[in-house]
C-alpha positions as CSV (number, residue, x, y, z in Angstrom):
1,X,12.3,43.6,-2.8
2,X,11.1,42.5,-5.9
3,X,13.1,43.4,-9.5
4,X,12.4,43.4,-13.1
5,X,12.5,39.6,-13.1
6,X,11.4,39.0,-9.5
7,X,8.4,39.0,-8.0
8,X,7.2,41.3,-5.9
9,X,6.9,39.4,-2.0
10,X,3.7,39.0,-0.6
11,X,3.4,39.8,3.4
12,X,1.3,37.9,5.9
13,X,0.7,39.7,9.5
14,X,0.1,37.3,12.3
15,X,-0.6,37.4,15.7
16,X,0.5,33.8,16.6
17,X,-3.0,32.4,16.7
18,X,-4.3,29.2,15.8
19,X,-6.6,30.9,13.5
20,X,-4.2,33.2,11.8
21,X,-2.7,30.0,10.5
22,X,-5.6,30.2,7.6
23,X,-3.6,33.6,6.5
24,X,-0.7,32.2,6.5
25,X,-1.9,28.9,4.2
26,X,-3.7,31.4,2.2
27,X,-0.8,33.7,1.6
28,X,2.0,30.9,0.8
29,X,-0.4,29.6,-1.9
30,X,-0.8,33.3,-3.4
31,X,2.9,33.8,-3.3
32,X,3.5,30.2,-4.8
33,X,1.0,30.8,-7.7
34,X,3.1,34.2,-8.4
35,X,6.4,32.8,-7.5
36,X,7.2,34.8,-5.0
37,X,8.7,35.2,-1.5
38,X,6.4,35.0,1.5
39,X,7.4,37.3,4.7
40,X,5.3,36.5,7.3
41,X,5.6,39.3,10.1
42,X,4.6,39.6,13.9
43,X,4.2,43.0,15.5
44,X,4.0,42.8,19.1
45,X,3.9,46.4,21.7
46,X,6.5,48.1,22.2
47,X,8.4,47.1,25.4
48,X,11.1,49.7,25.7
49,X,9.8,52.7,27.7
50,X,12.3,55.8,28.1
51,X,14.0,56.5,31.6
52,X,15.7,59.6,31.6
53,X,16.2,59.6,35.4
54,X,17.3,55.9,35.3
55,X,19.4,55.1,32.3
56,X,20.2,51.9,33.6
57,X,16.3,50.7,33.4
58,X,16.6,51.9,29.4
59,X,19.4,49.2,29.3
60,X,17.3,46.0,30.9
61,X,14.3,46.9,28.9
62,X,16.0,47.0,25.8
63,X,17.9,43.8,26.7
64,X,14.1,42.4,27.7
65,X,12.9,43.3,23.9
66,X,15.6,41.3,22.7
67,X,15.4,38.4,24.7
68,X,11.4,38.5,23.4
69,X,11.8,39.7,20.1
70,X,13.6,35.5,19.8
71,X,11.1,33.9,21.5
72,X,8.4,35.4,19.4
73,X,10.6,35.1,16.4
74,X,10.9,31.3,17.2
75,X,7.4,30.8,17.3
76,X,6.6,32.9,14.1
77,X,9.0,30.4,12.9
78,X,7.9,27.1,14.0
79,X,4.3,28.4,13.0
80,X,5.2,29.3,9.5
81,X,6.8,26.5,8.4
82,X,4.7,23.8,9.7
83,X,1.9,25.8,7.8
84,X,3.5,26.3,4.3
85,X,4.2,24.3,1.6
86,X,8.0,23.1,1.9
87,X,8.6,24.7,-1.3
88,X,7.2,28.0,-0.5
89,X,10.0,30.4,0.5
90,X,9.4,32.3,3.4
91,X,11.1,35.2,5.8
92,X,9.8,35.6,9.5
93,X,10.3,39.1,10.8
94,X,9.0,40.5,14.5
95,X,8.4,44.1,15.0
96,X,7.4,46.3,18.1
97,X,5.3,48.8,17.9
98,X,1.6,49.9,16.6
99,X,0.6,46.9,14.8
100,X,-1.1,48.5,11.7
101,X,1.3,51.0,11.2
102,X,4.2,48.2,11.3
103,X,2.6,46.1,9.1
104,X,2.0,49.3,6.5
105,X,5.7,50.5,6.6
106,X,6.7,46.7,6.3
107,X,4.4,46.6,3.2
108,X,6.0,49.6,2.0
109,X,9.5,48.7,2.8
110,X,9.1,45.6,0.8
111,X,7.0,46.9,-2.2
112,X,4.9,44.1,-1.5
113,X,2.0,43.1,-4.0
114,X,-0.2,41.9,-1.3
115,X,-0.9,42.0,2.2
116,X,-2.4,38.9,3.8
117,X,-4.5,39.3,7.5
118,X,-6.5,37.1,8.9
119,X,-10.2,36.5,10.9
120,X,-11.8,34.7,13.7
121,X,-15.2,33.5,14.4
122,X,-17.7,31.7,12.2
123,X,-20.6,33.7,11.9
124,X,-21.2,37.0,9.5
125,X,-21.4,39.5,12.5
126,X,-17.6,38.6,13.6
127,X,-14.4,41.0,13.5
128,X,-11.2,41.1,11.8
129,X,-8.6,38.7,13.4
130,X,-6.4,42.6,14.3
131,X,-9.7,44.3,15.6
132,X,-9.5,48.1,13.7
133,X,-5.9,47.4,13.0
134,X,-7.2,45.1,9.8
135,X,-9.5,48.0,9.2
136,X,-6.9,50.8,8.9
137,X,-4.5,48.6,6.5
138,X,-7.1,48.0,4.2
139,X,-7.7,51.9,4.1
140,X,-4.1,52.7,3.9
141,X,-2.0,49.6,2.5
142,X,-0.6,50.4,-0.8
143,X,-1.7,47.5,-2.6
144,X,-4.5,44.8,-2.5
145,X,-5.0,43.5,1.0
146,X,-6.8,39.4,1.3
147,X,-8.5,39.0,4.5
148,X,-8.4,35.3,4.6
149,X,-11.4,33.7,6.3
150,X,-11.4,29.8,6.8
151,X,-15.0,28.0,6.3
152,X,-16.1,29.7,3.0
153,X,-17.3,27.8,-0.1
154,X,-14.8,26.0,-2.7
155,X,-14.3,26.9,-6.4
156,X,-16.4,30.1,-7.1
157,X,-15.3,33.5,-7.3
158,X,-17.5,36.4,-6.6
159,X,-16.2,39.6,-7.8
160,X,-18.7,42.7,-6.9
161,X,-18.2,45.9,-9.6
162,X,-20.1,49.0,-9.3
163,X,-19.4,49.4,-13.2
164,X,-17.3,52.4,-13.1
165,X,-13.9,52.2,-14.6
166,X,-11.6,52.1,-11.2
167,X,-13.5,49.2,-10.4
168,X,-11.9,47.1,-13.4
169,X,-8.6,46.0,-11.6
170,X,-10.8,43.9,-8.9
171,X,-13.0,42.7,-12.0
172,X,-9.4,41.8,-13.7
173,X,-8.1,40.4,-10.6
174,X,-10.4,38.0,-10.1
175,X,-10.9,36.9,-13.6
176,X,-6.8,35.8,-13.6
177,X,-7.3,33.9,-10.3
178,X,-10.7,32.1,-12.0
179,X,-8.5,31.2,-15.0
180,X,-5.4,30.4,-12.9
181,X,-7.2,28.3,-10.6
182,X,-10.0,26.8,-12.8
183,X,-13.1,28.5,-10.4
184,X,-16.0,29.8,-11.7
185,X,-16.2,33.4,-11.5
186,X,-19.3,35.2,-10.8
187,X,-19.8,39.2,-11.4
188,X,-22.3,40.6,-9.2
189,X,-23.5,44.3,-9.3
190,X,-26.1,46.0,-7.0
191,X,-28.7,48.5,-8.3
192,X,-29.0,50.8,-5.6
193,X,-32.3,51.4,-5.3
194,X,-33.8,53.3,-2.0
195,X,-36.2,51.5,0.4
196,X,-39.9,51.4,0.0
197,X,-39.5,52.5,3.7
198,X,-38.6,55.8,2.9
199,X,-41.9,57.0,1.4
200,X,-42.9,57.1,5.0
201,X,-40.1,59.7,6.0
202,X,-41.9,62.2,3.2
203,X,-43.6,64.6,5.7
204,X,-40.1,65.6,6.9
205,X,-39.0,66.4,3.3
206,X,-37.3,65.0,0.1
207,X,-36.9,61.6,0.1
208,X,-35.5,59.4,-3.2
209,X,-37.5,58.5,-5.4
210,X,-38.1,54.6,-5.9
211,X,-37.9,53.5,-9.5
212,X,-41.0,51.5,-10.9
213,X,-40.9,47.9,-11.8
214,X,-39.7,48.4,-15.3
215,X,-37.3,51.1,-14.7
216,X,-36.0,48.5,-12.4
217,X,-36.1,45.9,-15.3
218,X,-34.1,48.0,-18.0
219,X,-31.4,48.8,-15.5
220,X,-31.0,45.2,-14.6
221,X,-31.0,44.0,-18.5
222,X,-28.2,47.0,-19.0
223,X,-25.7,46.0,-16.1
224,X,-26.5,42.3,-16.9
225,X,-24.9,43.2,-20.9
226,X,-22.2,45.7,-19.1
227,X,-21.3,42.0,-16.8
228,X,-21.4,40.3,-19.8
229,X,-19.1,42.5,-21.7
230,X,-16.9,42.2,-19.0
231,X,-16.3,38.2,-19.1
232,X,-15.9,38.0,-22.8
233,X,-13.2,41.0,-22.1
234,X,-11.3,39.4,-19.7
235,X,-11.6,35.9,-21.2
236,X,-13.4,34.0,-18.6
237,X,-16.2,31.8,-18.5
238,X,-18.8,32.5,-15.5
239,X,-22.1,34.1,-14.9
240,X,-23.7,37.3,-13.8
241,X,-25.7,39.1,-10.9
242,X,-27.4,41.9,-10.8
243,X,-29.4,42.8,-7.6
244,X,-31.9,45.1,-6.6
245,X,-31.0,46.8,-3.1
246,X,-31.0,49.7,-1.1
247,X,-27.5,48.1,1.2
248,X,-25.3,46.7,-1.2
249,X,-23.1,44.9,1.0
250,X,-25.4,42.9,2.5
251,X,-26.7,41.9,-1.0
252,X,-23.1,40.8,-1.9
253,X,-22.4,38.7,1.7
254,X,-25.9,37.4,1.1
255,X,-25.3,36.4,-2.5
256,X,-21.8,34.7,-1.3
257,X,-23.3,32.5,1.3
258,X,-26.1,31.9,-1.7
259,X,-23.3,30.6,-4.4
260,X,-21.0,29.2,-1.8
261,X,-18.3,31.3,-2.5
262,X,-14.7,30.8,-1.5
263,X,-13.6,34.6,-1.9
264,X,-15.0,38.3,-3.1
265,X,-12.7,40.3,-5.0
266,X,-14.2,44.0,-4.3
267,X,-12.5,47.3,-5.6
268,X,-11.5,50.6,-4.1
269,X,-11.9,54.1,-5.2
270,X,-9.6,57.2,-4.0
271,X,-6.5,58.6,-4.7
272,X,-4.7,58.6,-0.7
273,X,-4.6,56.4,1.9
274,X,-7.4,57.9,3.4
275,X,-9.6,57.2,1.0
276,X,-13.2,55.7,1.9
277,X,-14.0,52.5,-0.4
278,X,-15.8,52.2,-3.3
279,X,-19.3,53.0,-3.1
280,X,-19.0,54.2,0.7
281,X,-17.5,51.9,2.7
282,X,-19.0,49.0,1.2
283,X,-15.8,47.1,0.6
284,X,-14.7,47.6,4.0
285,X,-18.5,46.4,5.1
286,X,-17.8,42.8,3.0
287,X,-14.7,42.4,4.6
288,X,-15.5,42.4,8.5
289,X,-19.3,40.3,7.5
290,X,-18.6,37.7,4.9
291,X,-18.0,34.2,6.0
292,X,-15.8,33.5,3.0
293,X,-12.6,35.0,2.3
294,X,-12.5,39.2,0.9
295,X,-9.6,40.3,-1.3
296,X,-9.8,44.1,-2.2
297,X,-8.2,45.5,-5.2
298,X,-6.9,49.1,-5.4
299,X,-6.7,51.3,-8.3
300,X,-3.6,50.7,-10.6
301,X,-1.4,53.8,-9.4
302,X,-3.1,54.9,-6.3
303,X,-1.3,56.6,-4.3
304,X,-0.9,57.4,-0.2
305,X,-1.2,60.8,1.6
């Protein structure tokens, strides 16, 4: 637990795979650039069922969750450090029960600053490394959550902002790891604009209306100066984005693969762990389809149910 004058730890959830060693990488270097501790943790099921009937079966299944709980603590272990830095320090913890709600108490319990899970597969249609379990701690961590991806670009930054003011932290965020790390940051914000496909659905009623060519243009030229504002206010050189589309996800994994980025920083909206993310669940949408890393950023003093 962090202090005053220590940092807050970062945590890393594993499941022992080959390809959750790209979290783990990923999270030491986070935690060395803030100088803090690393706990990389490993929830596996819960082995201890209750026997009323048979008390004695209670006993060998608890001594059988012990006896596993050091073998998989060894191997946490042994994969840690051959992953890390030698002068990262790291803690290996192994918990049973229901992986994300482990890894969110284990968050809380350590007042971490970020939580660190991982992927697998190489293409833009592929799932979080945990399944849903990635999915429900990015809705209910309490801080910023990095899925860490291995394959994406090197040295750019792609930070998506739907120019409202709770999406400044992710904005903020990744203009301190651009400086910190010398990348080139790029701001990308999509004008939501409905489908030209939609005019068809008028017979059935109300449909959005689609802006004309210039109404397009003057909204473009005024979130390309809101962008522009936003680099010379957070001190860091880069360029900006501003796309047209009626799925705004897809236009910020598209535009990643386009720049070659290594990460997106996206924001959240919402006041409870329940919260849906920022412009629907758009955030949660680049995180499970990019081929690059996704770090989301929450809201400075959101809180859980």
């Amino acid at each position: 637990m962090g202090t005053e004058t220590t940092p807050r730890p970062v945590l890393v959830a594993t499941d022992l795979s080959d390809p959750a060693r790209e979290a783990i990488r990923q999270a030491g270097q986070y935690a060395k650039e803030r100088r803090a501790k690393l706990v990389a943790l490993h929830v596996a099921q819960n082995l201890t069922p209750i026997h009323p009937v048979f008390p004695h079966l209670s006993e060998r299944d608890v001594n059988d969750e012990i006896r596993i709980g050091r073998v998989l603590t060894d191997r946490l272990s042994d994969q840690v450090h051959a992953t890390l830095e030698p002068d990262v320090p790291a803690d290996v913890e192994v918990d049973f029960g229901v992986p994300d709600v482990a890894i969110v108490r284990k968050a809380e319990e350590i007042r971490s600053q970020l939580v660190v899970v991982g992927s697998r597969g190489a293409t833009g249609l592929e799932r979080l490394m945990l399944g849903s379990v990635a999915e429900r701690v990015l809705r209910h961590a309490h801080c910023p959550v990095l899925v860490a991806r291995q394959g994406g670009g090197h040295g750019r930054i792609l930070a998506a902002t739907d120019l409202s003011d709770p999406a400044l932290p992710a904005v903020a965020t990744a203009a301190r790891l651009a400086r910190e790390r010398s990348q080139r940051l790029t701001l990308i914000h999509v004008l939501e604009v409905p489908s030209h496909l939609l005019s068809g659905l008028a017979p059935l009623g109300p449909v959005p209306d689609v802006p004309d060519d210039a109404t397009v243009a003057q909204l473009r030229a005024a979130a390309t100066t809101m962008l522009e504002d936003m680099l010379a206010r957070f001190e860091v050189e880069g360029d900006c984005q501003v796309v047209a589309s009626h799925r705004p996800a897809a236009a910020i994994v598209a535009k990643s693969d386009e720049i070659d980025a290594e990460l997106i920083v996206a924001g959240t909206h919402g006041h409870s762990g329940i919260f849906r993310m920022s412009v629907g669940s758009v955030a949660e949408r680049i995180s499970s389809r990019a081929r690059c890393s996704v770090l989301v950023v929450r809201r400075a003093g959101q809180d859980r149910a």
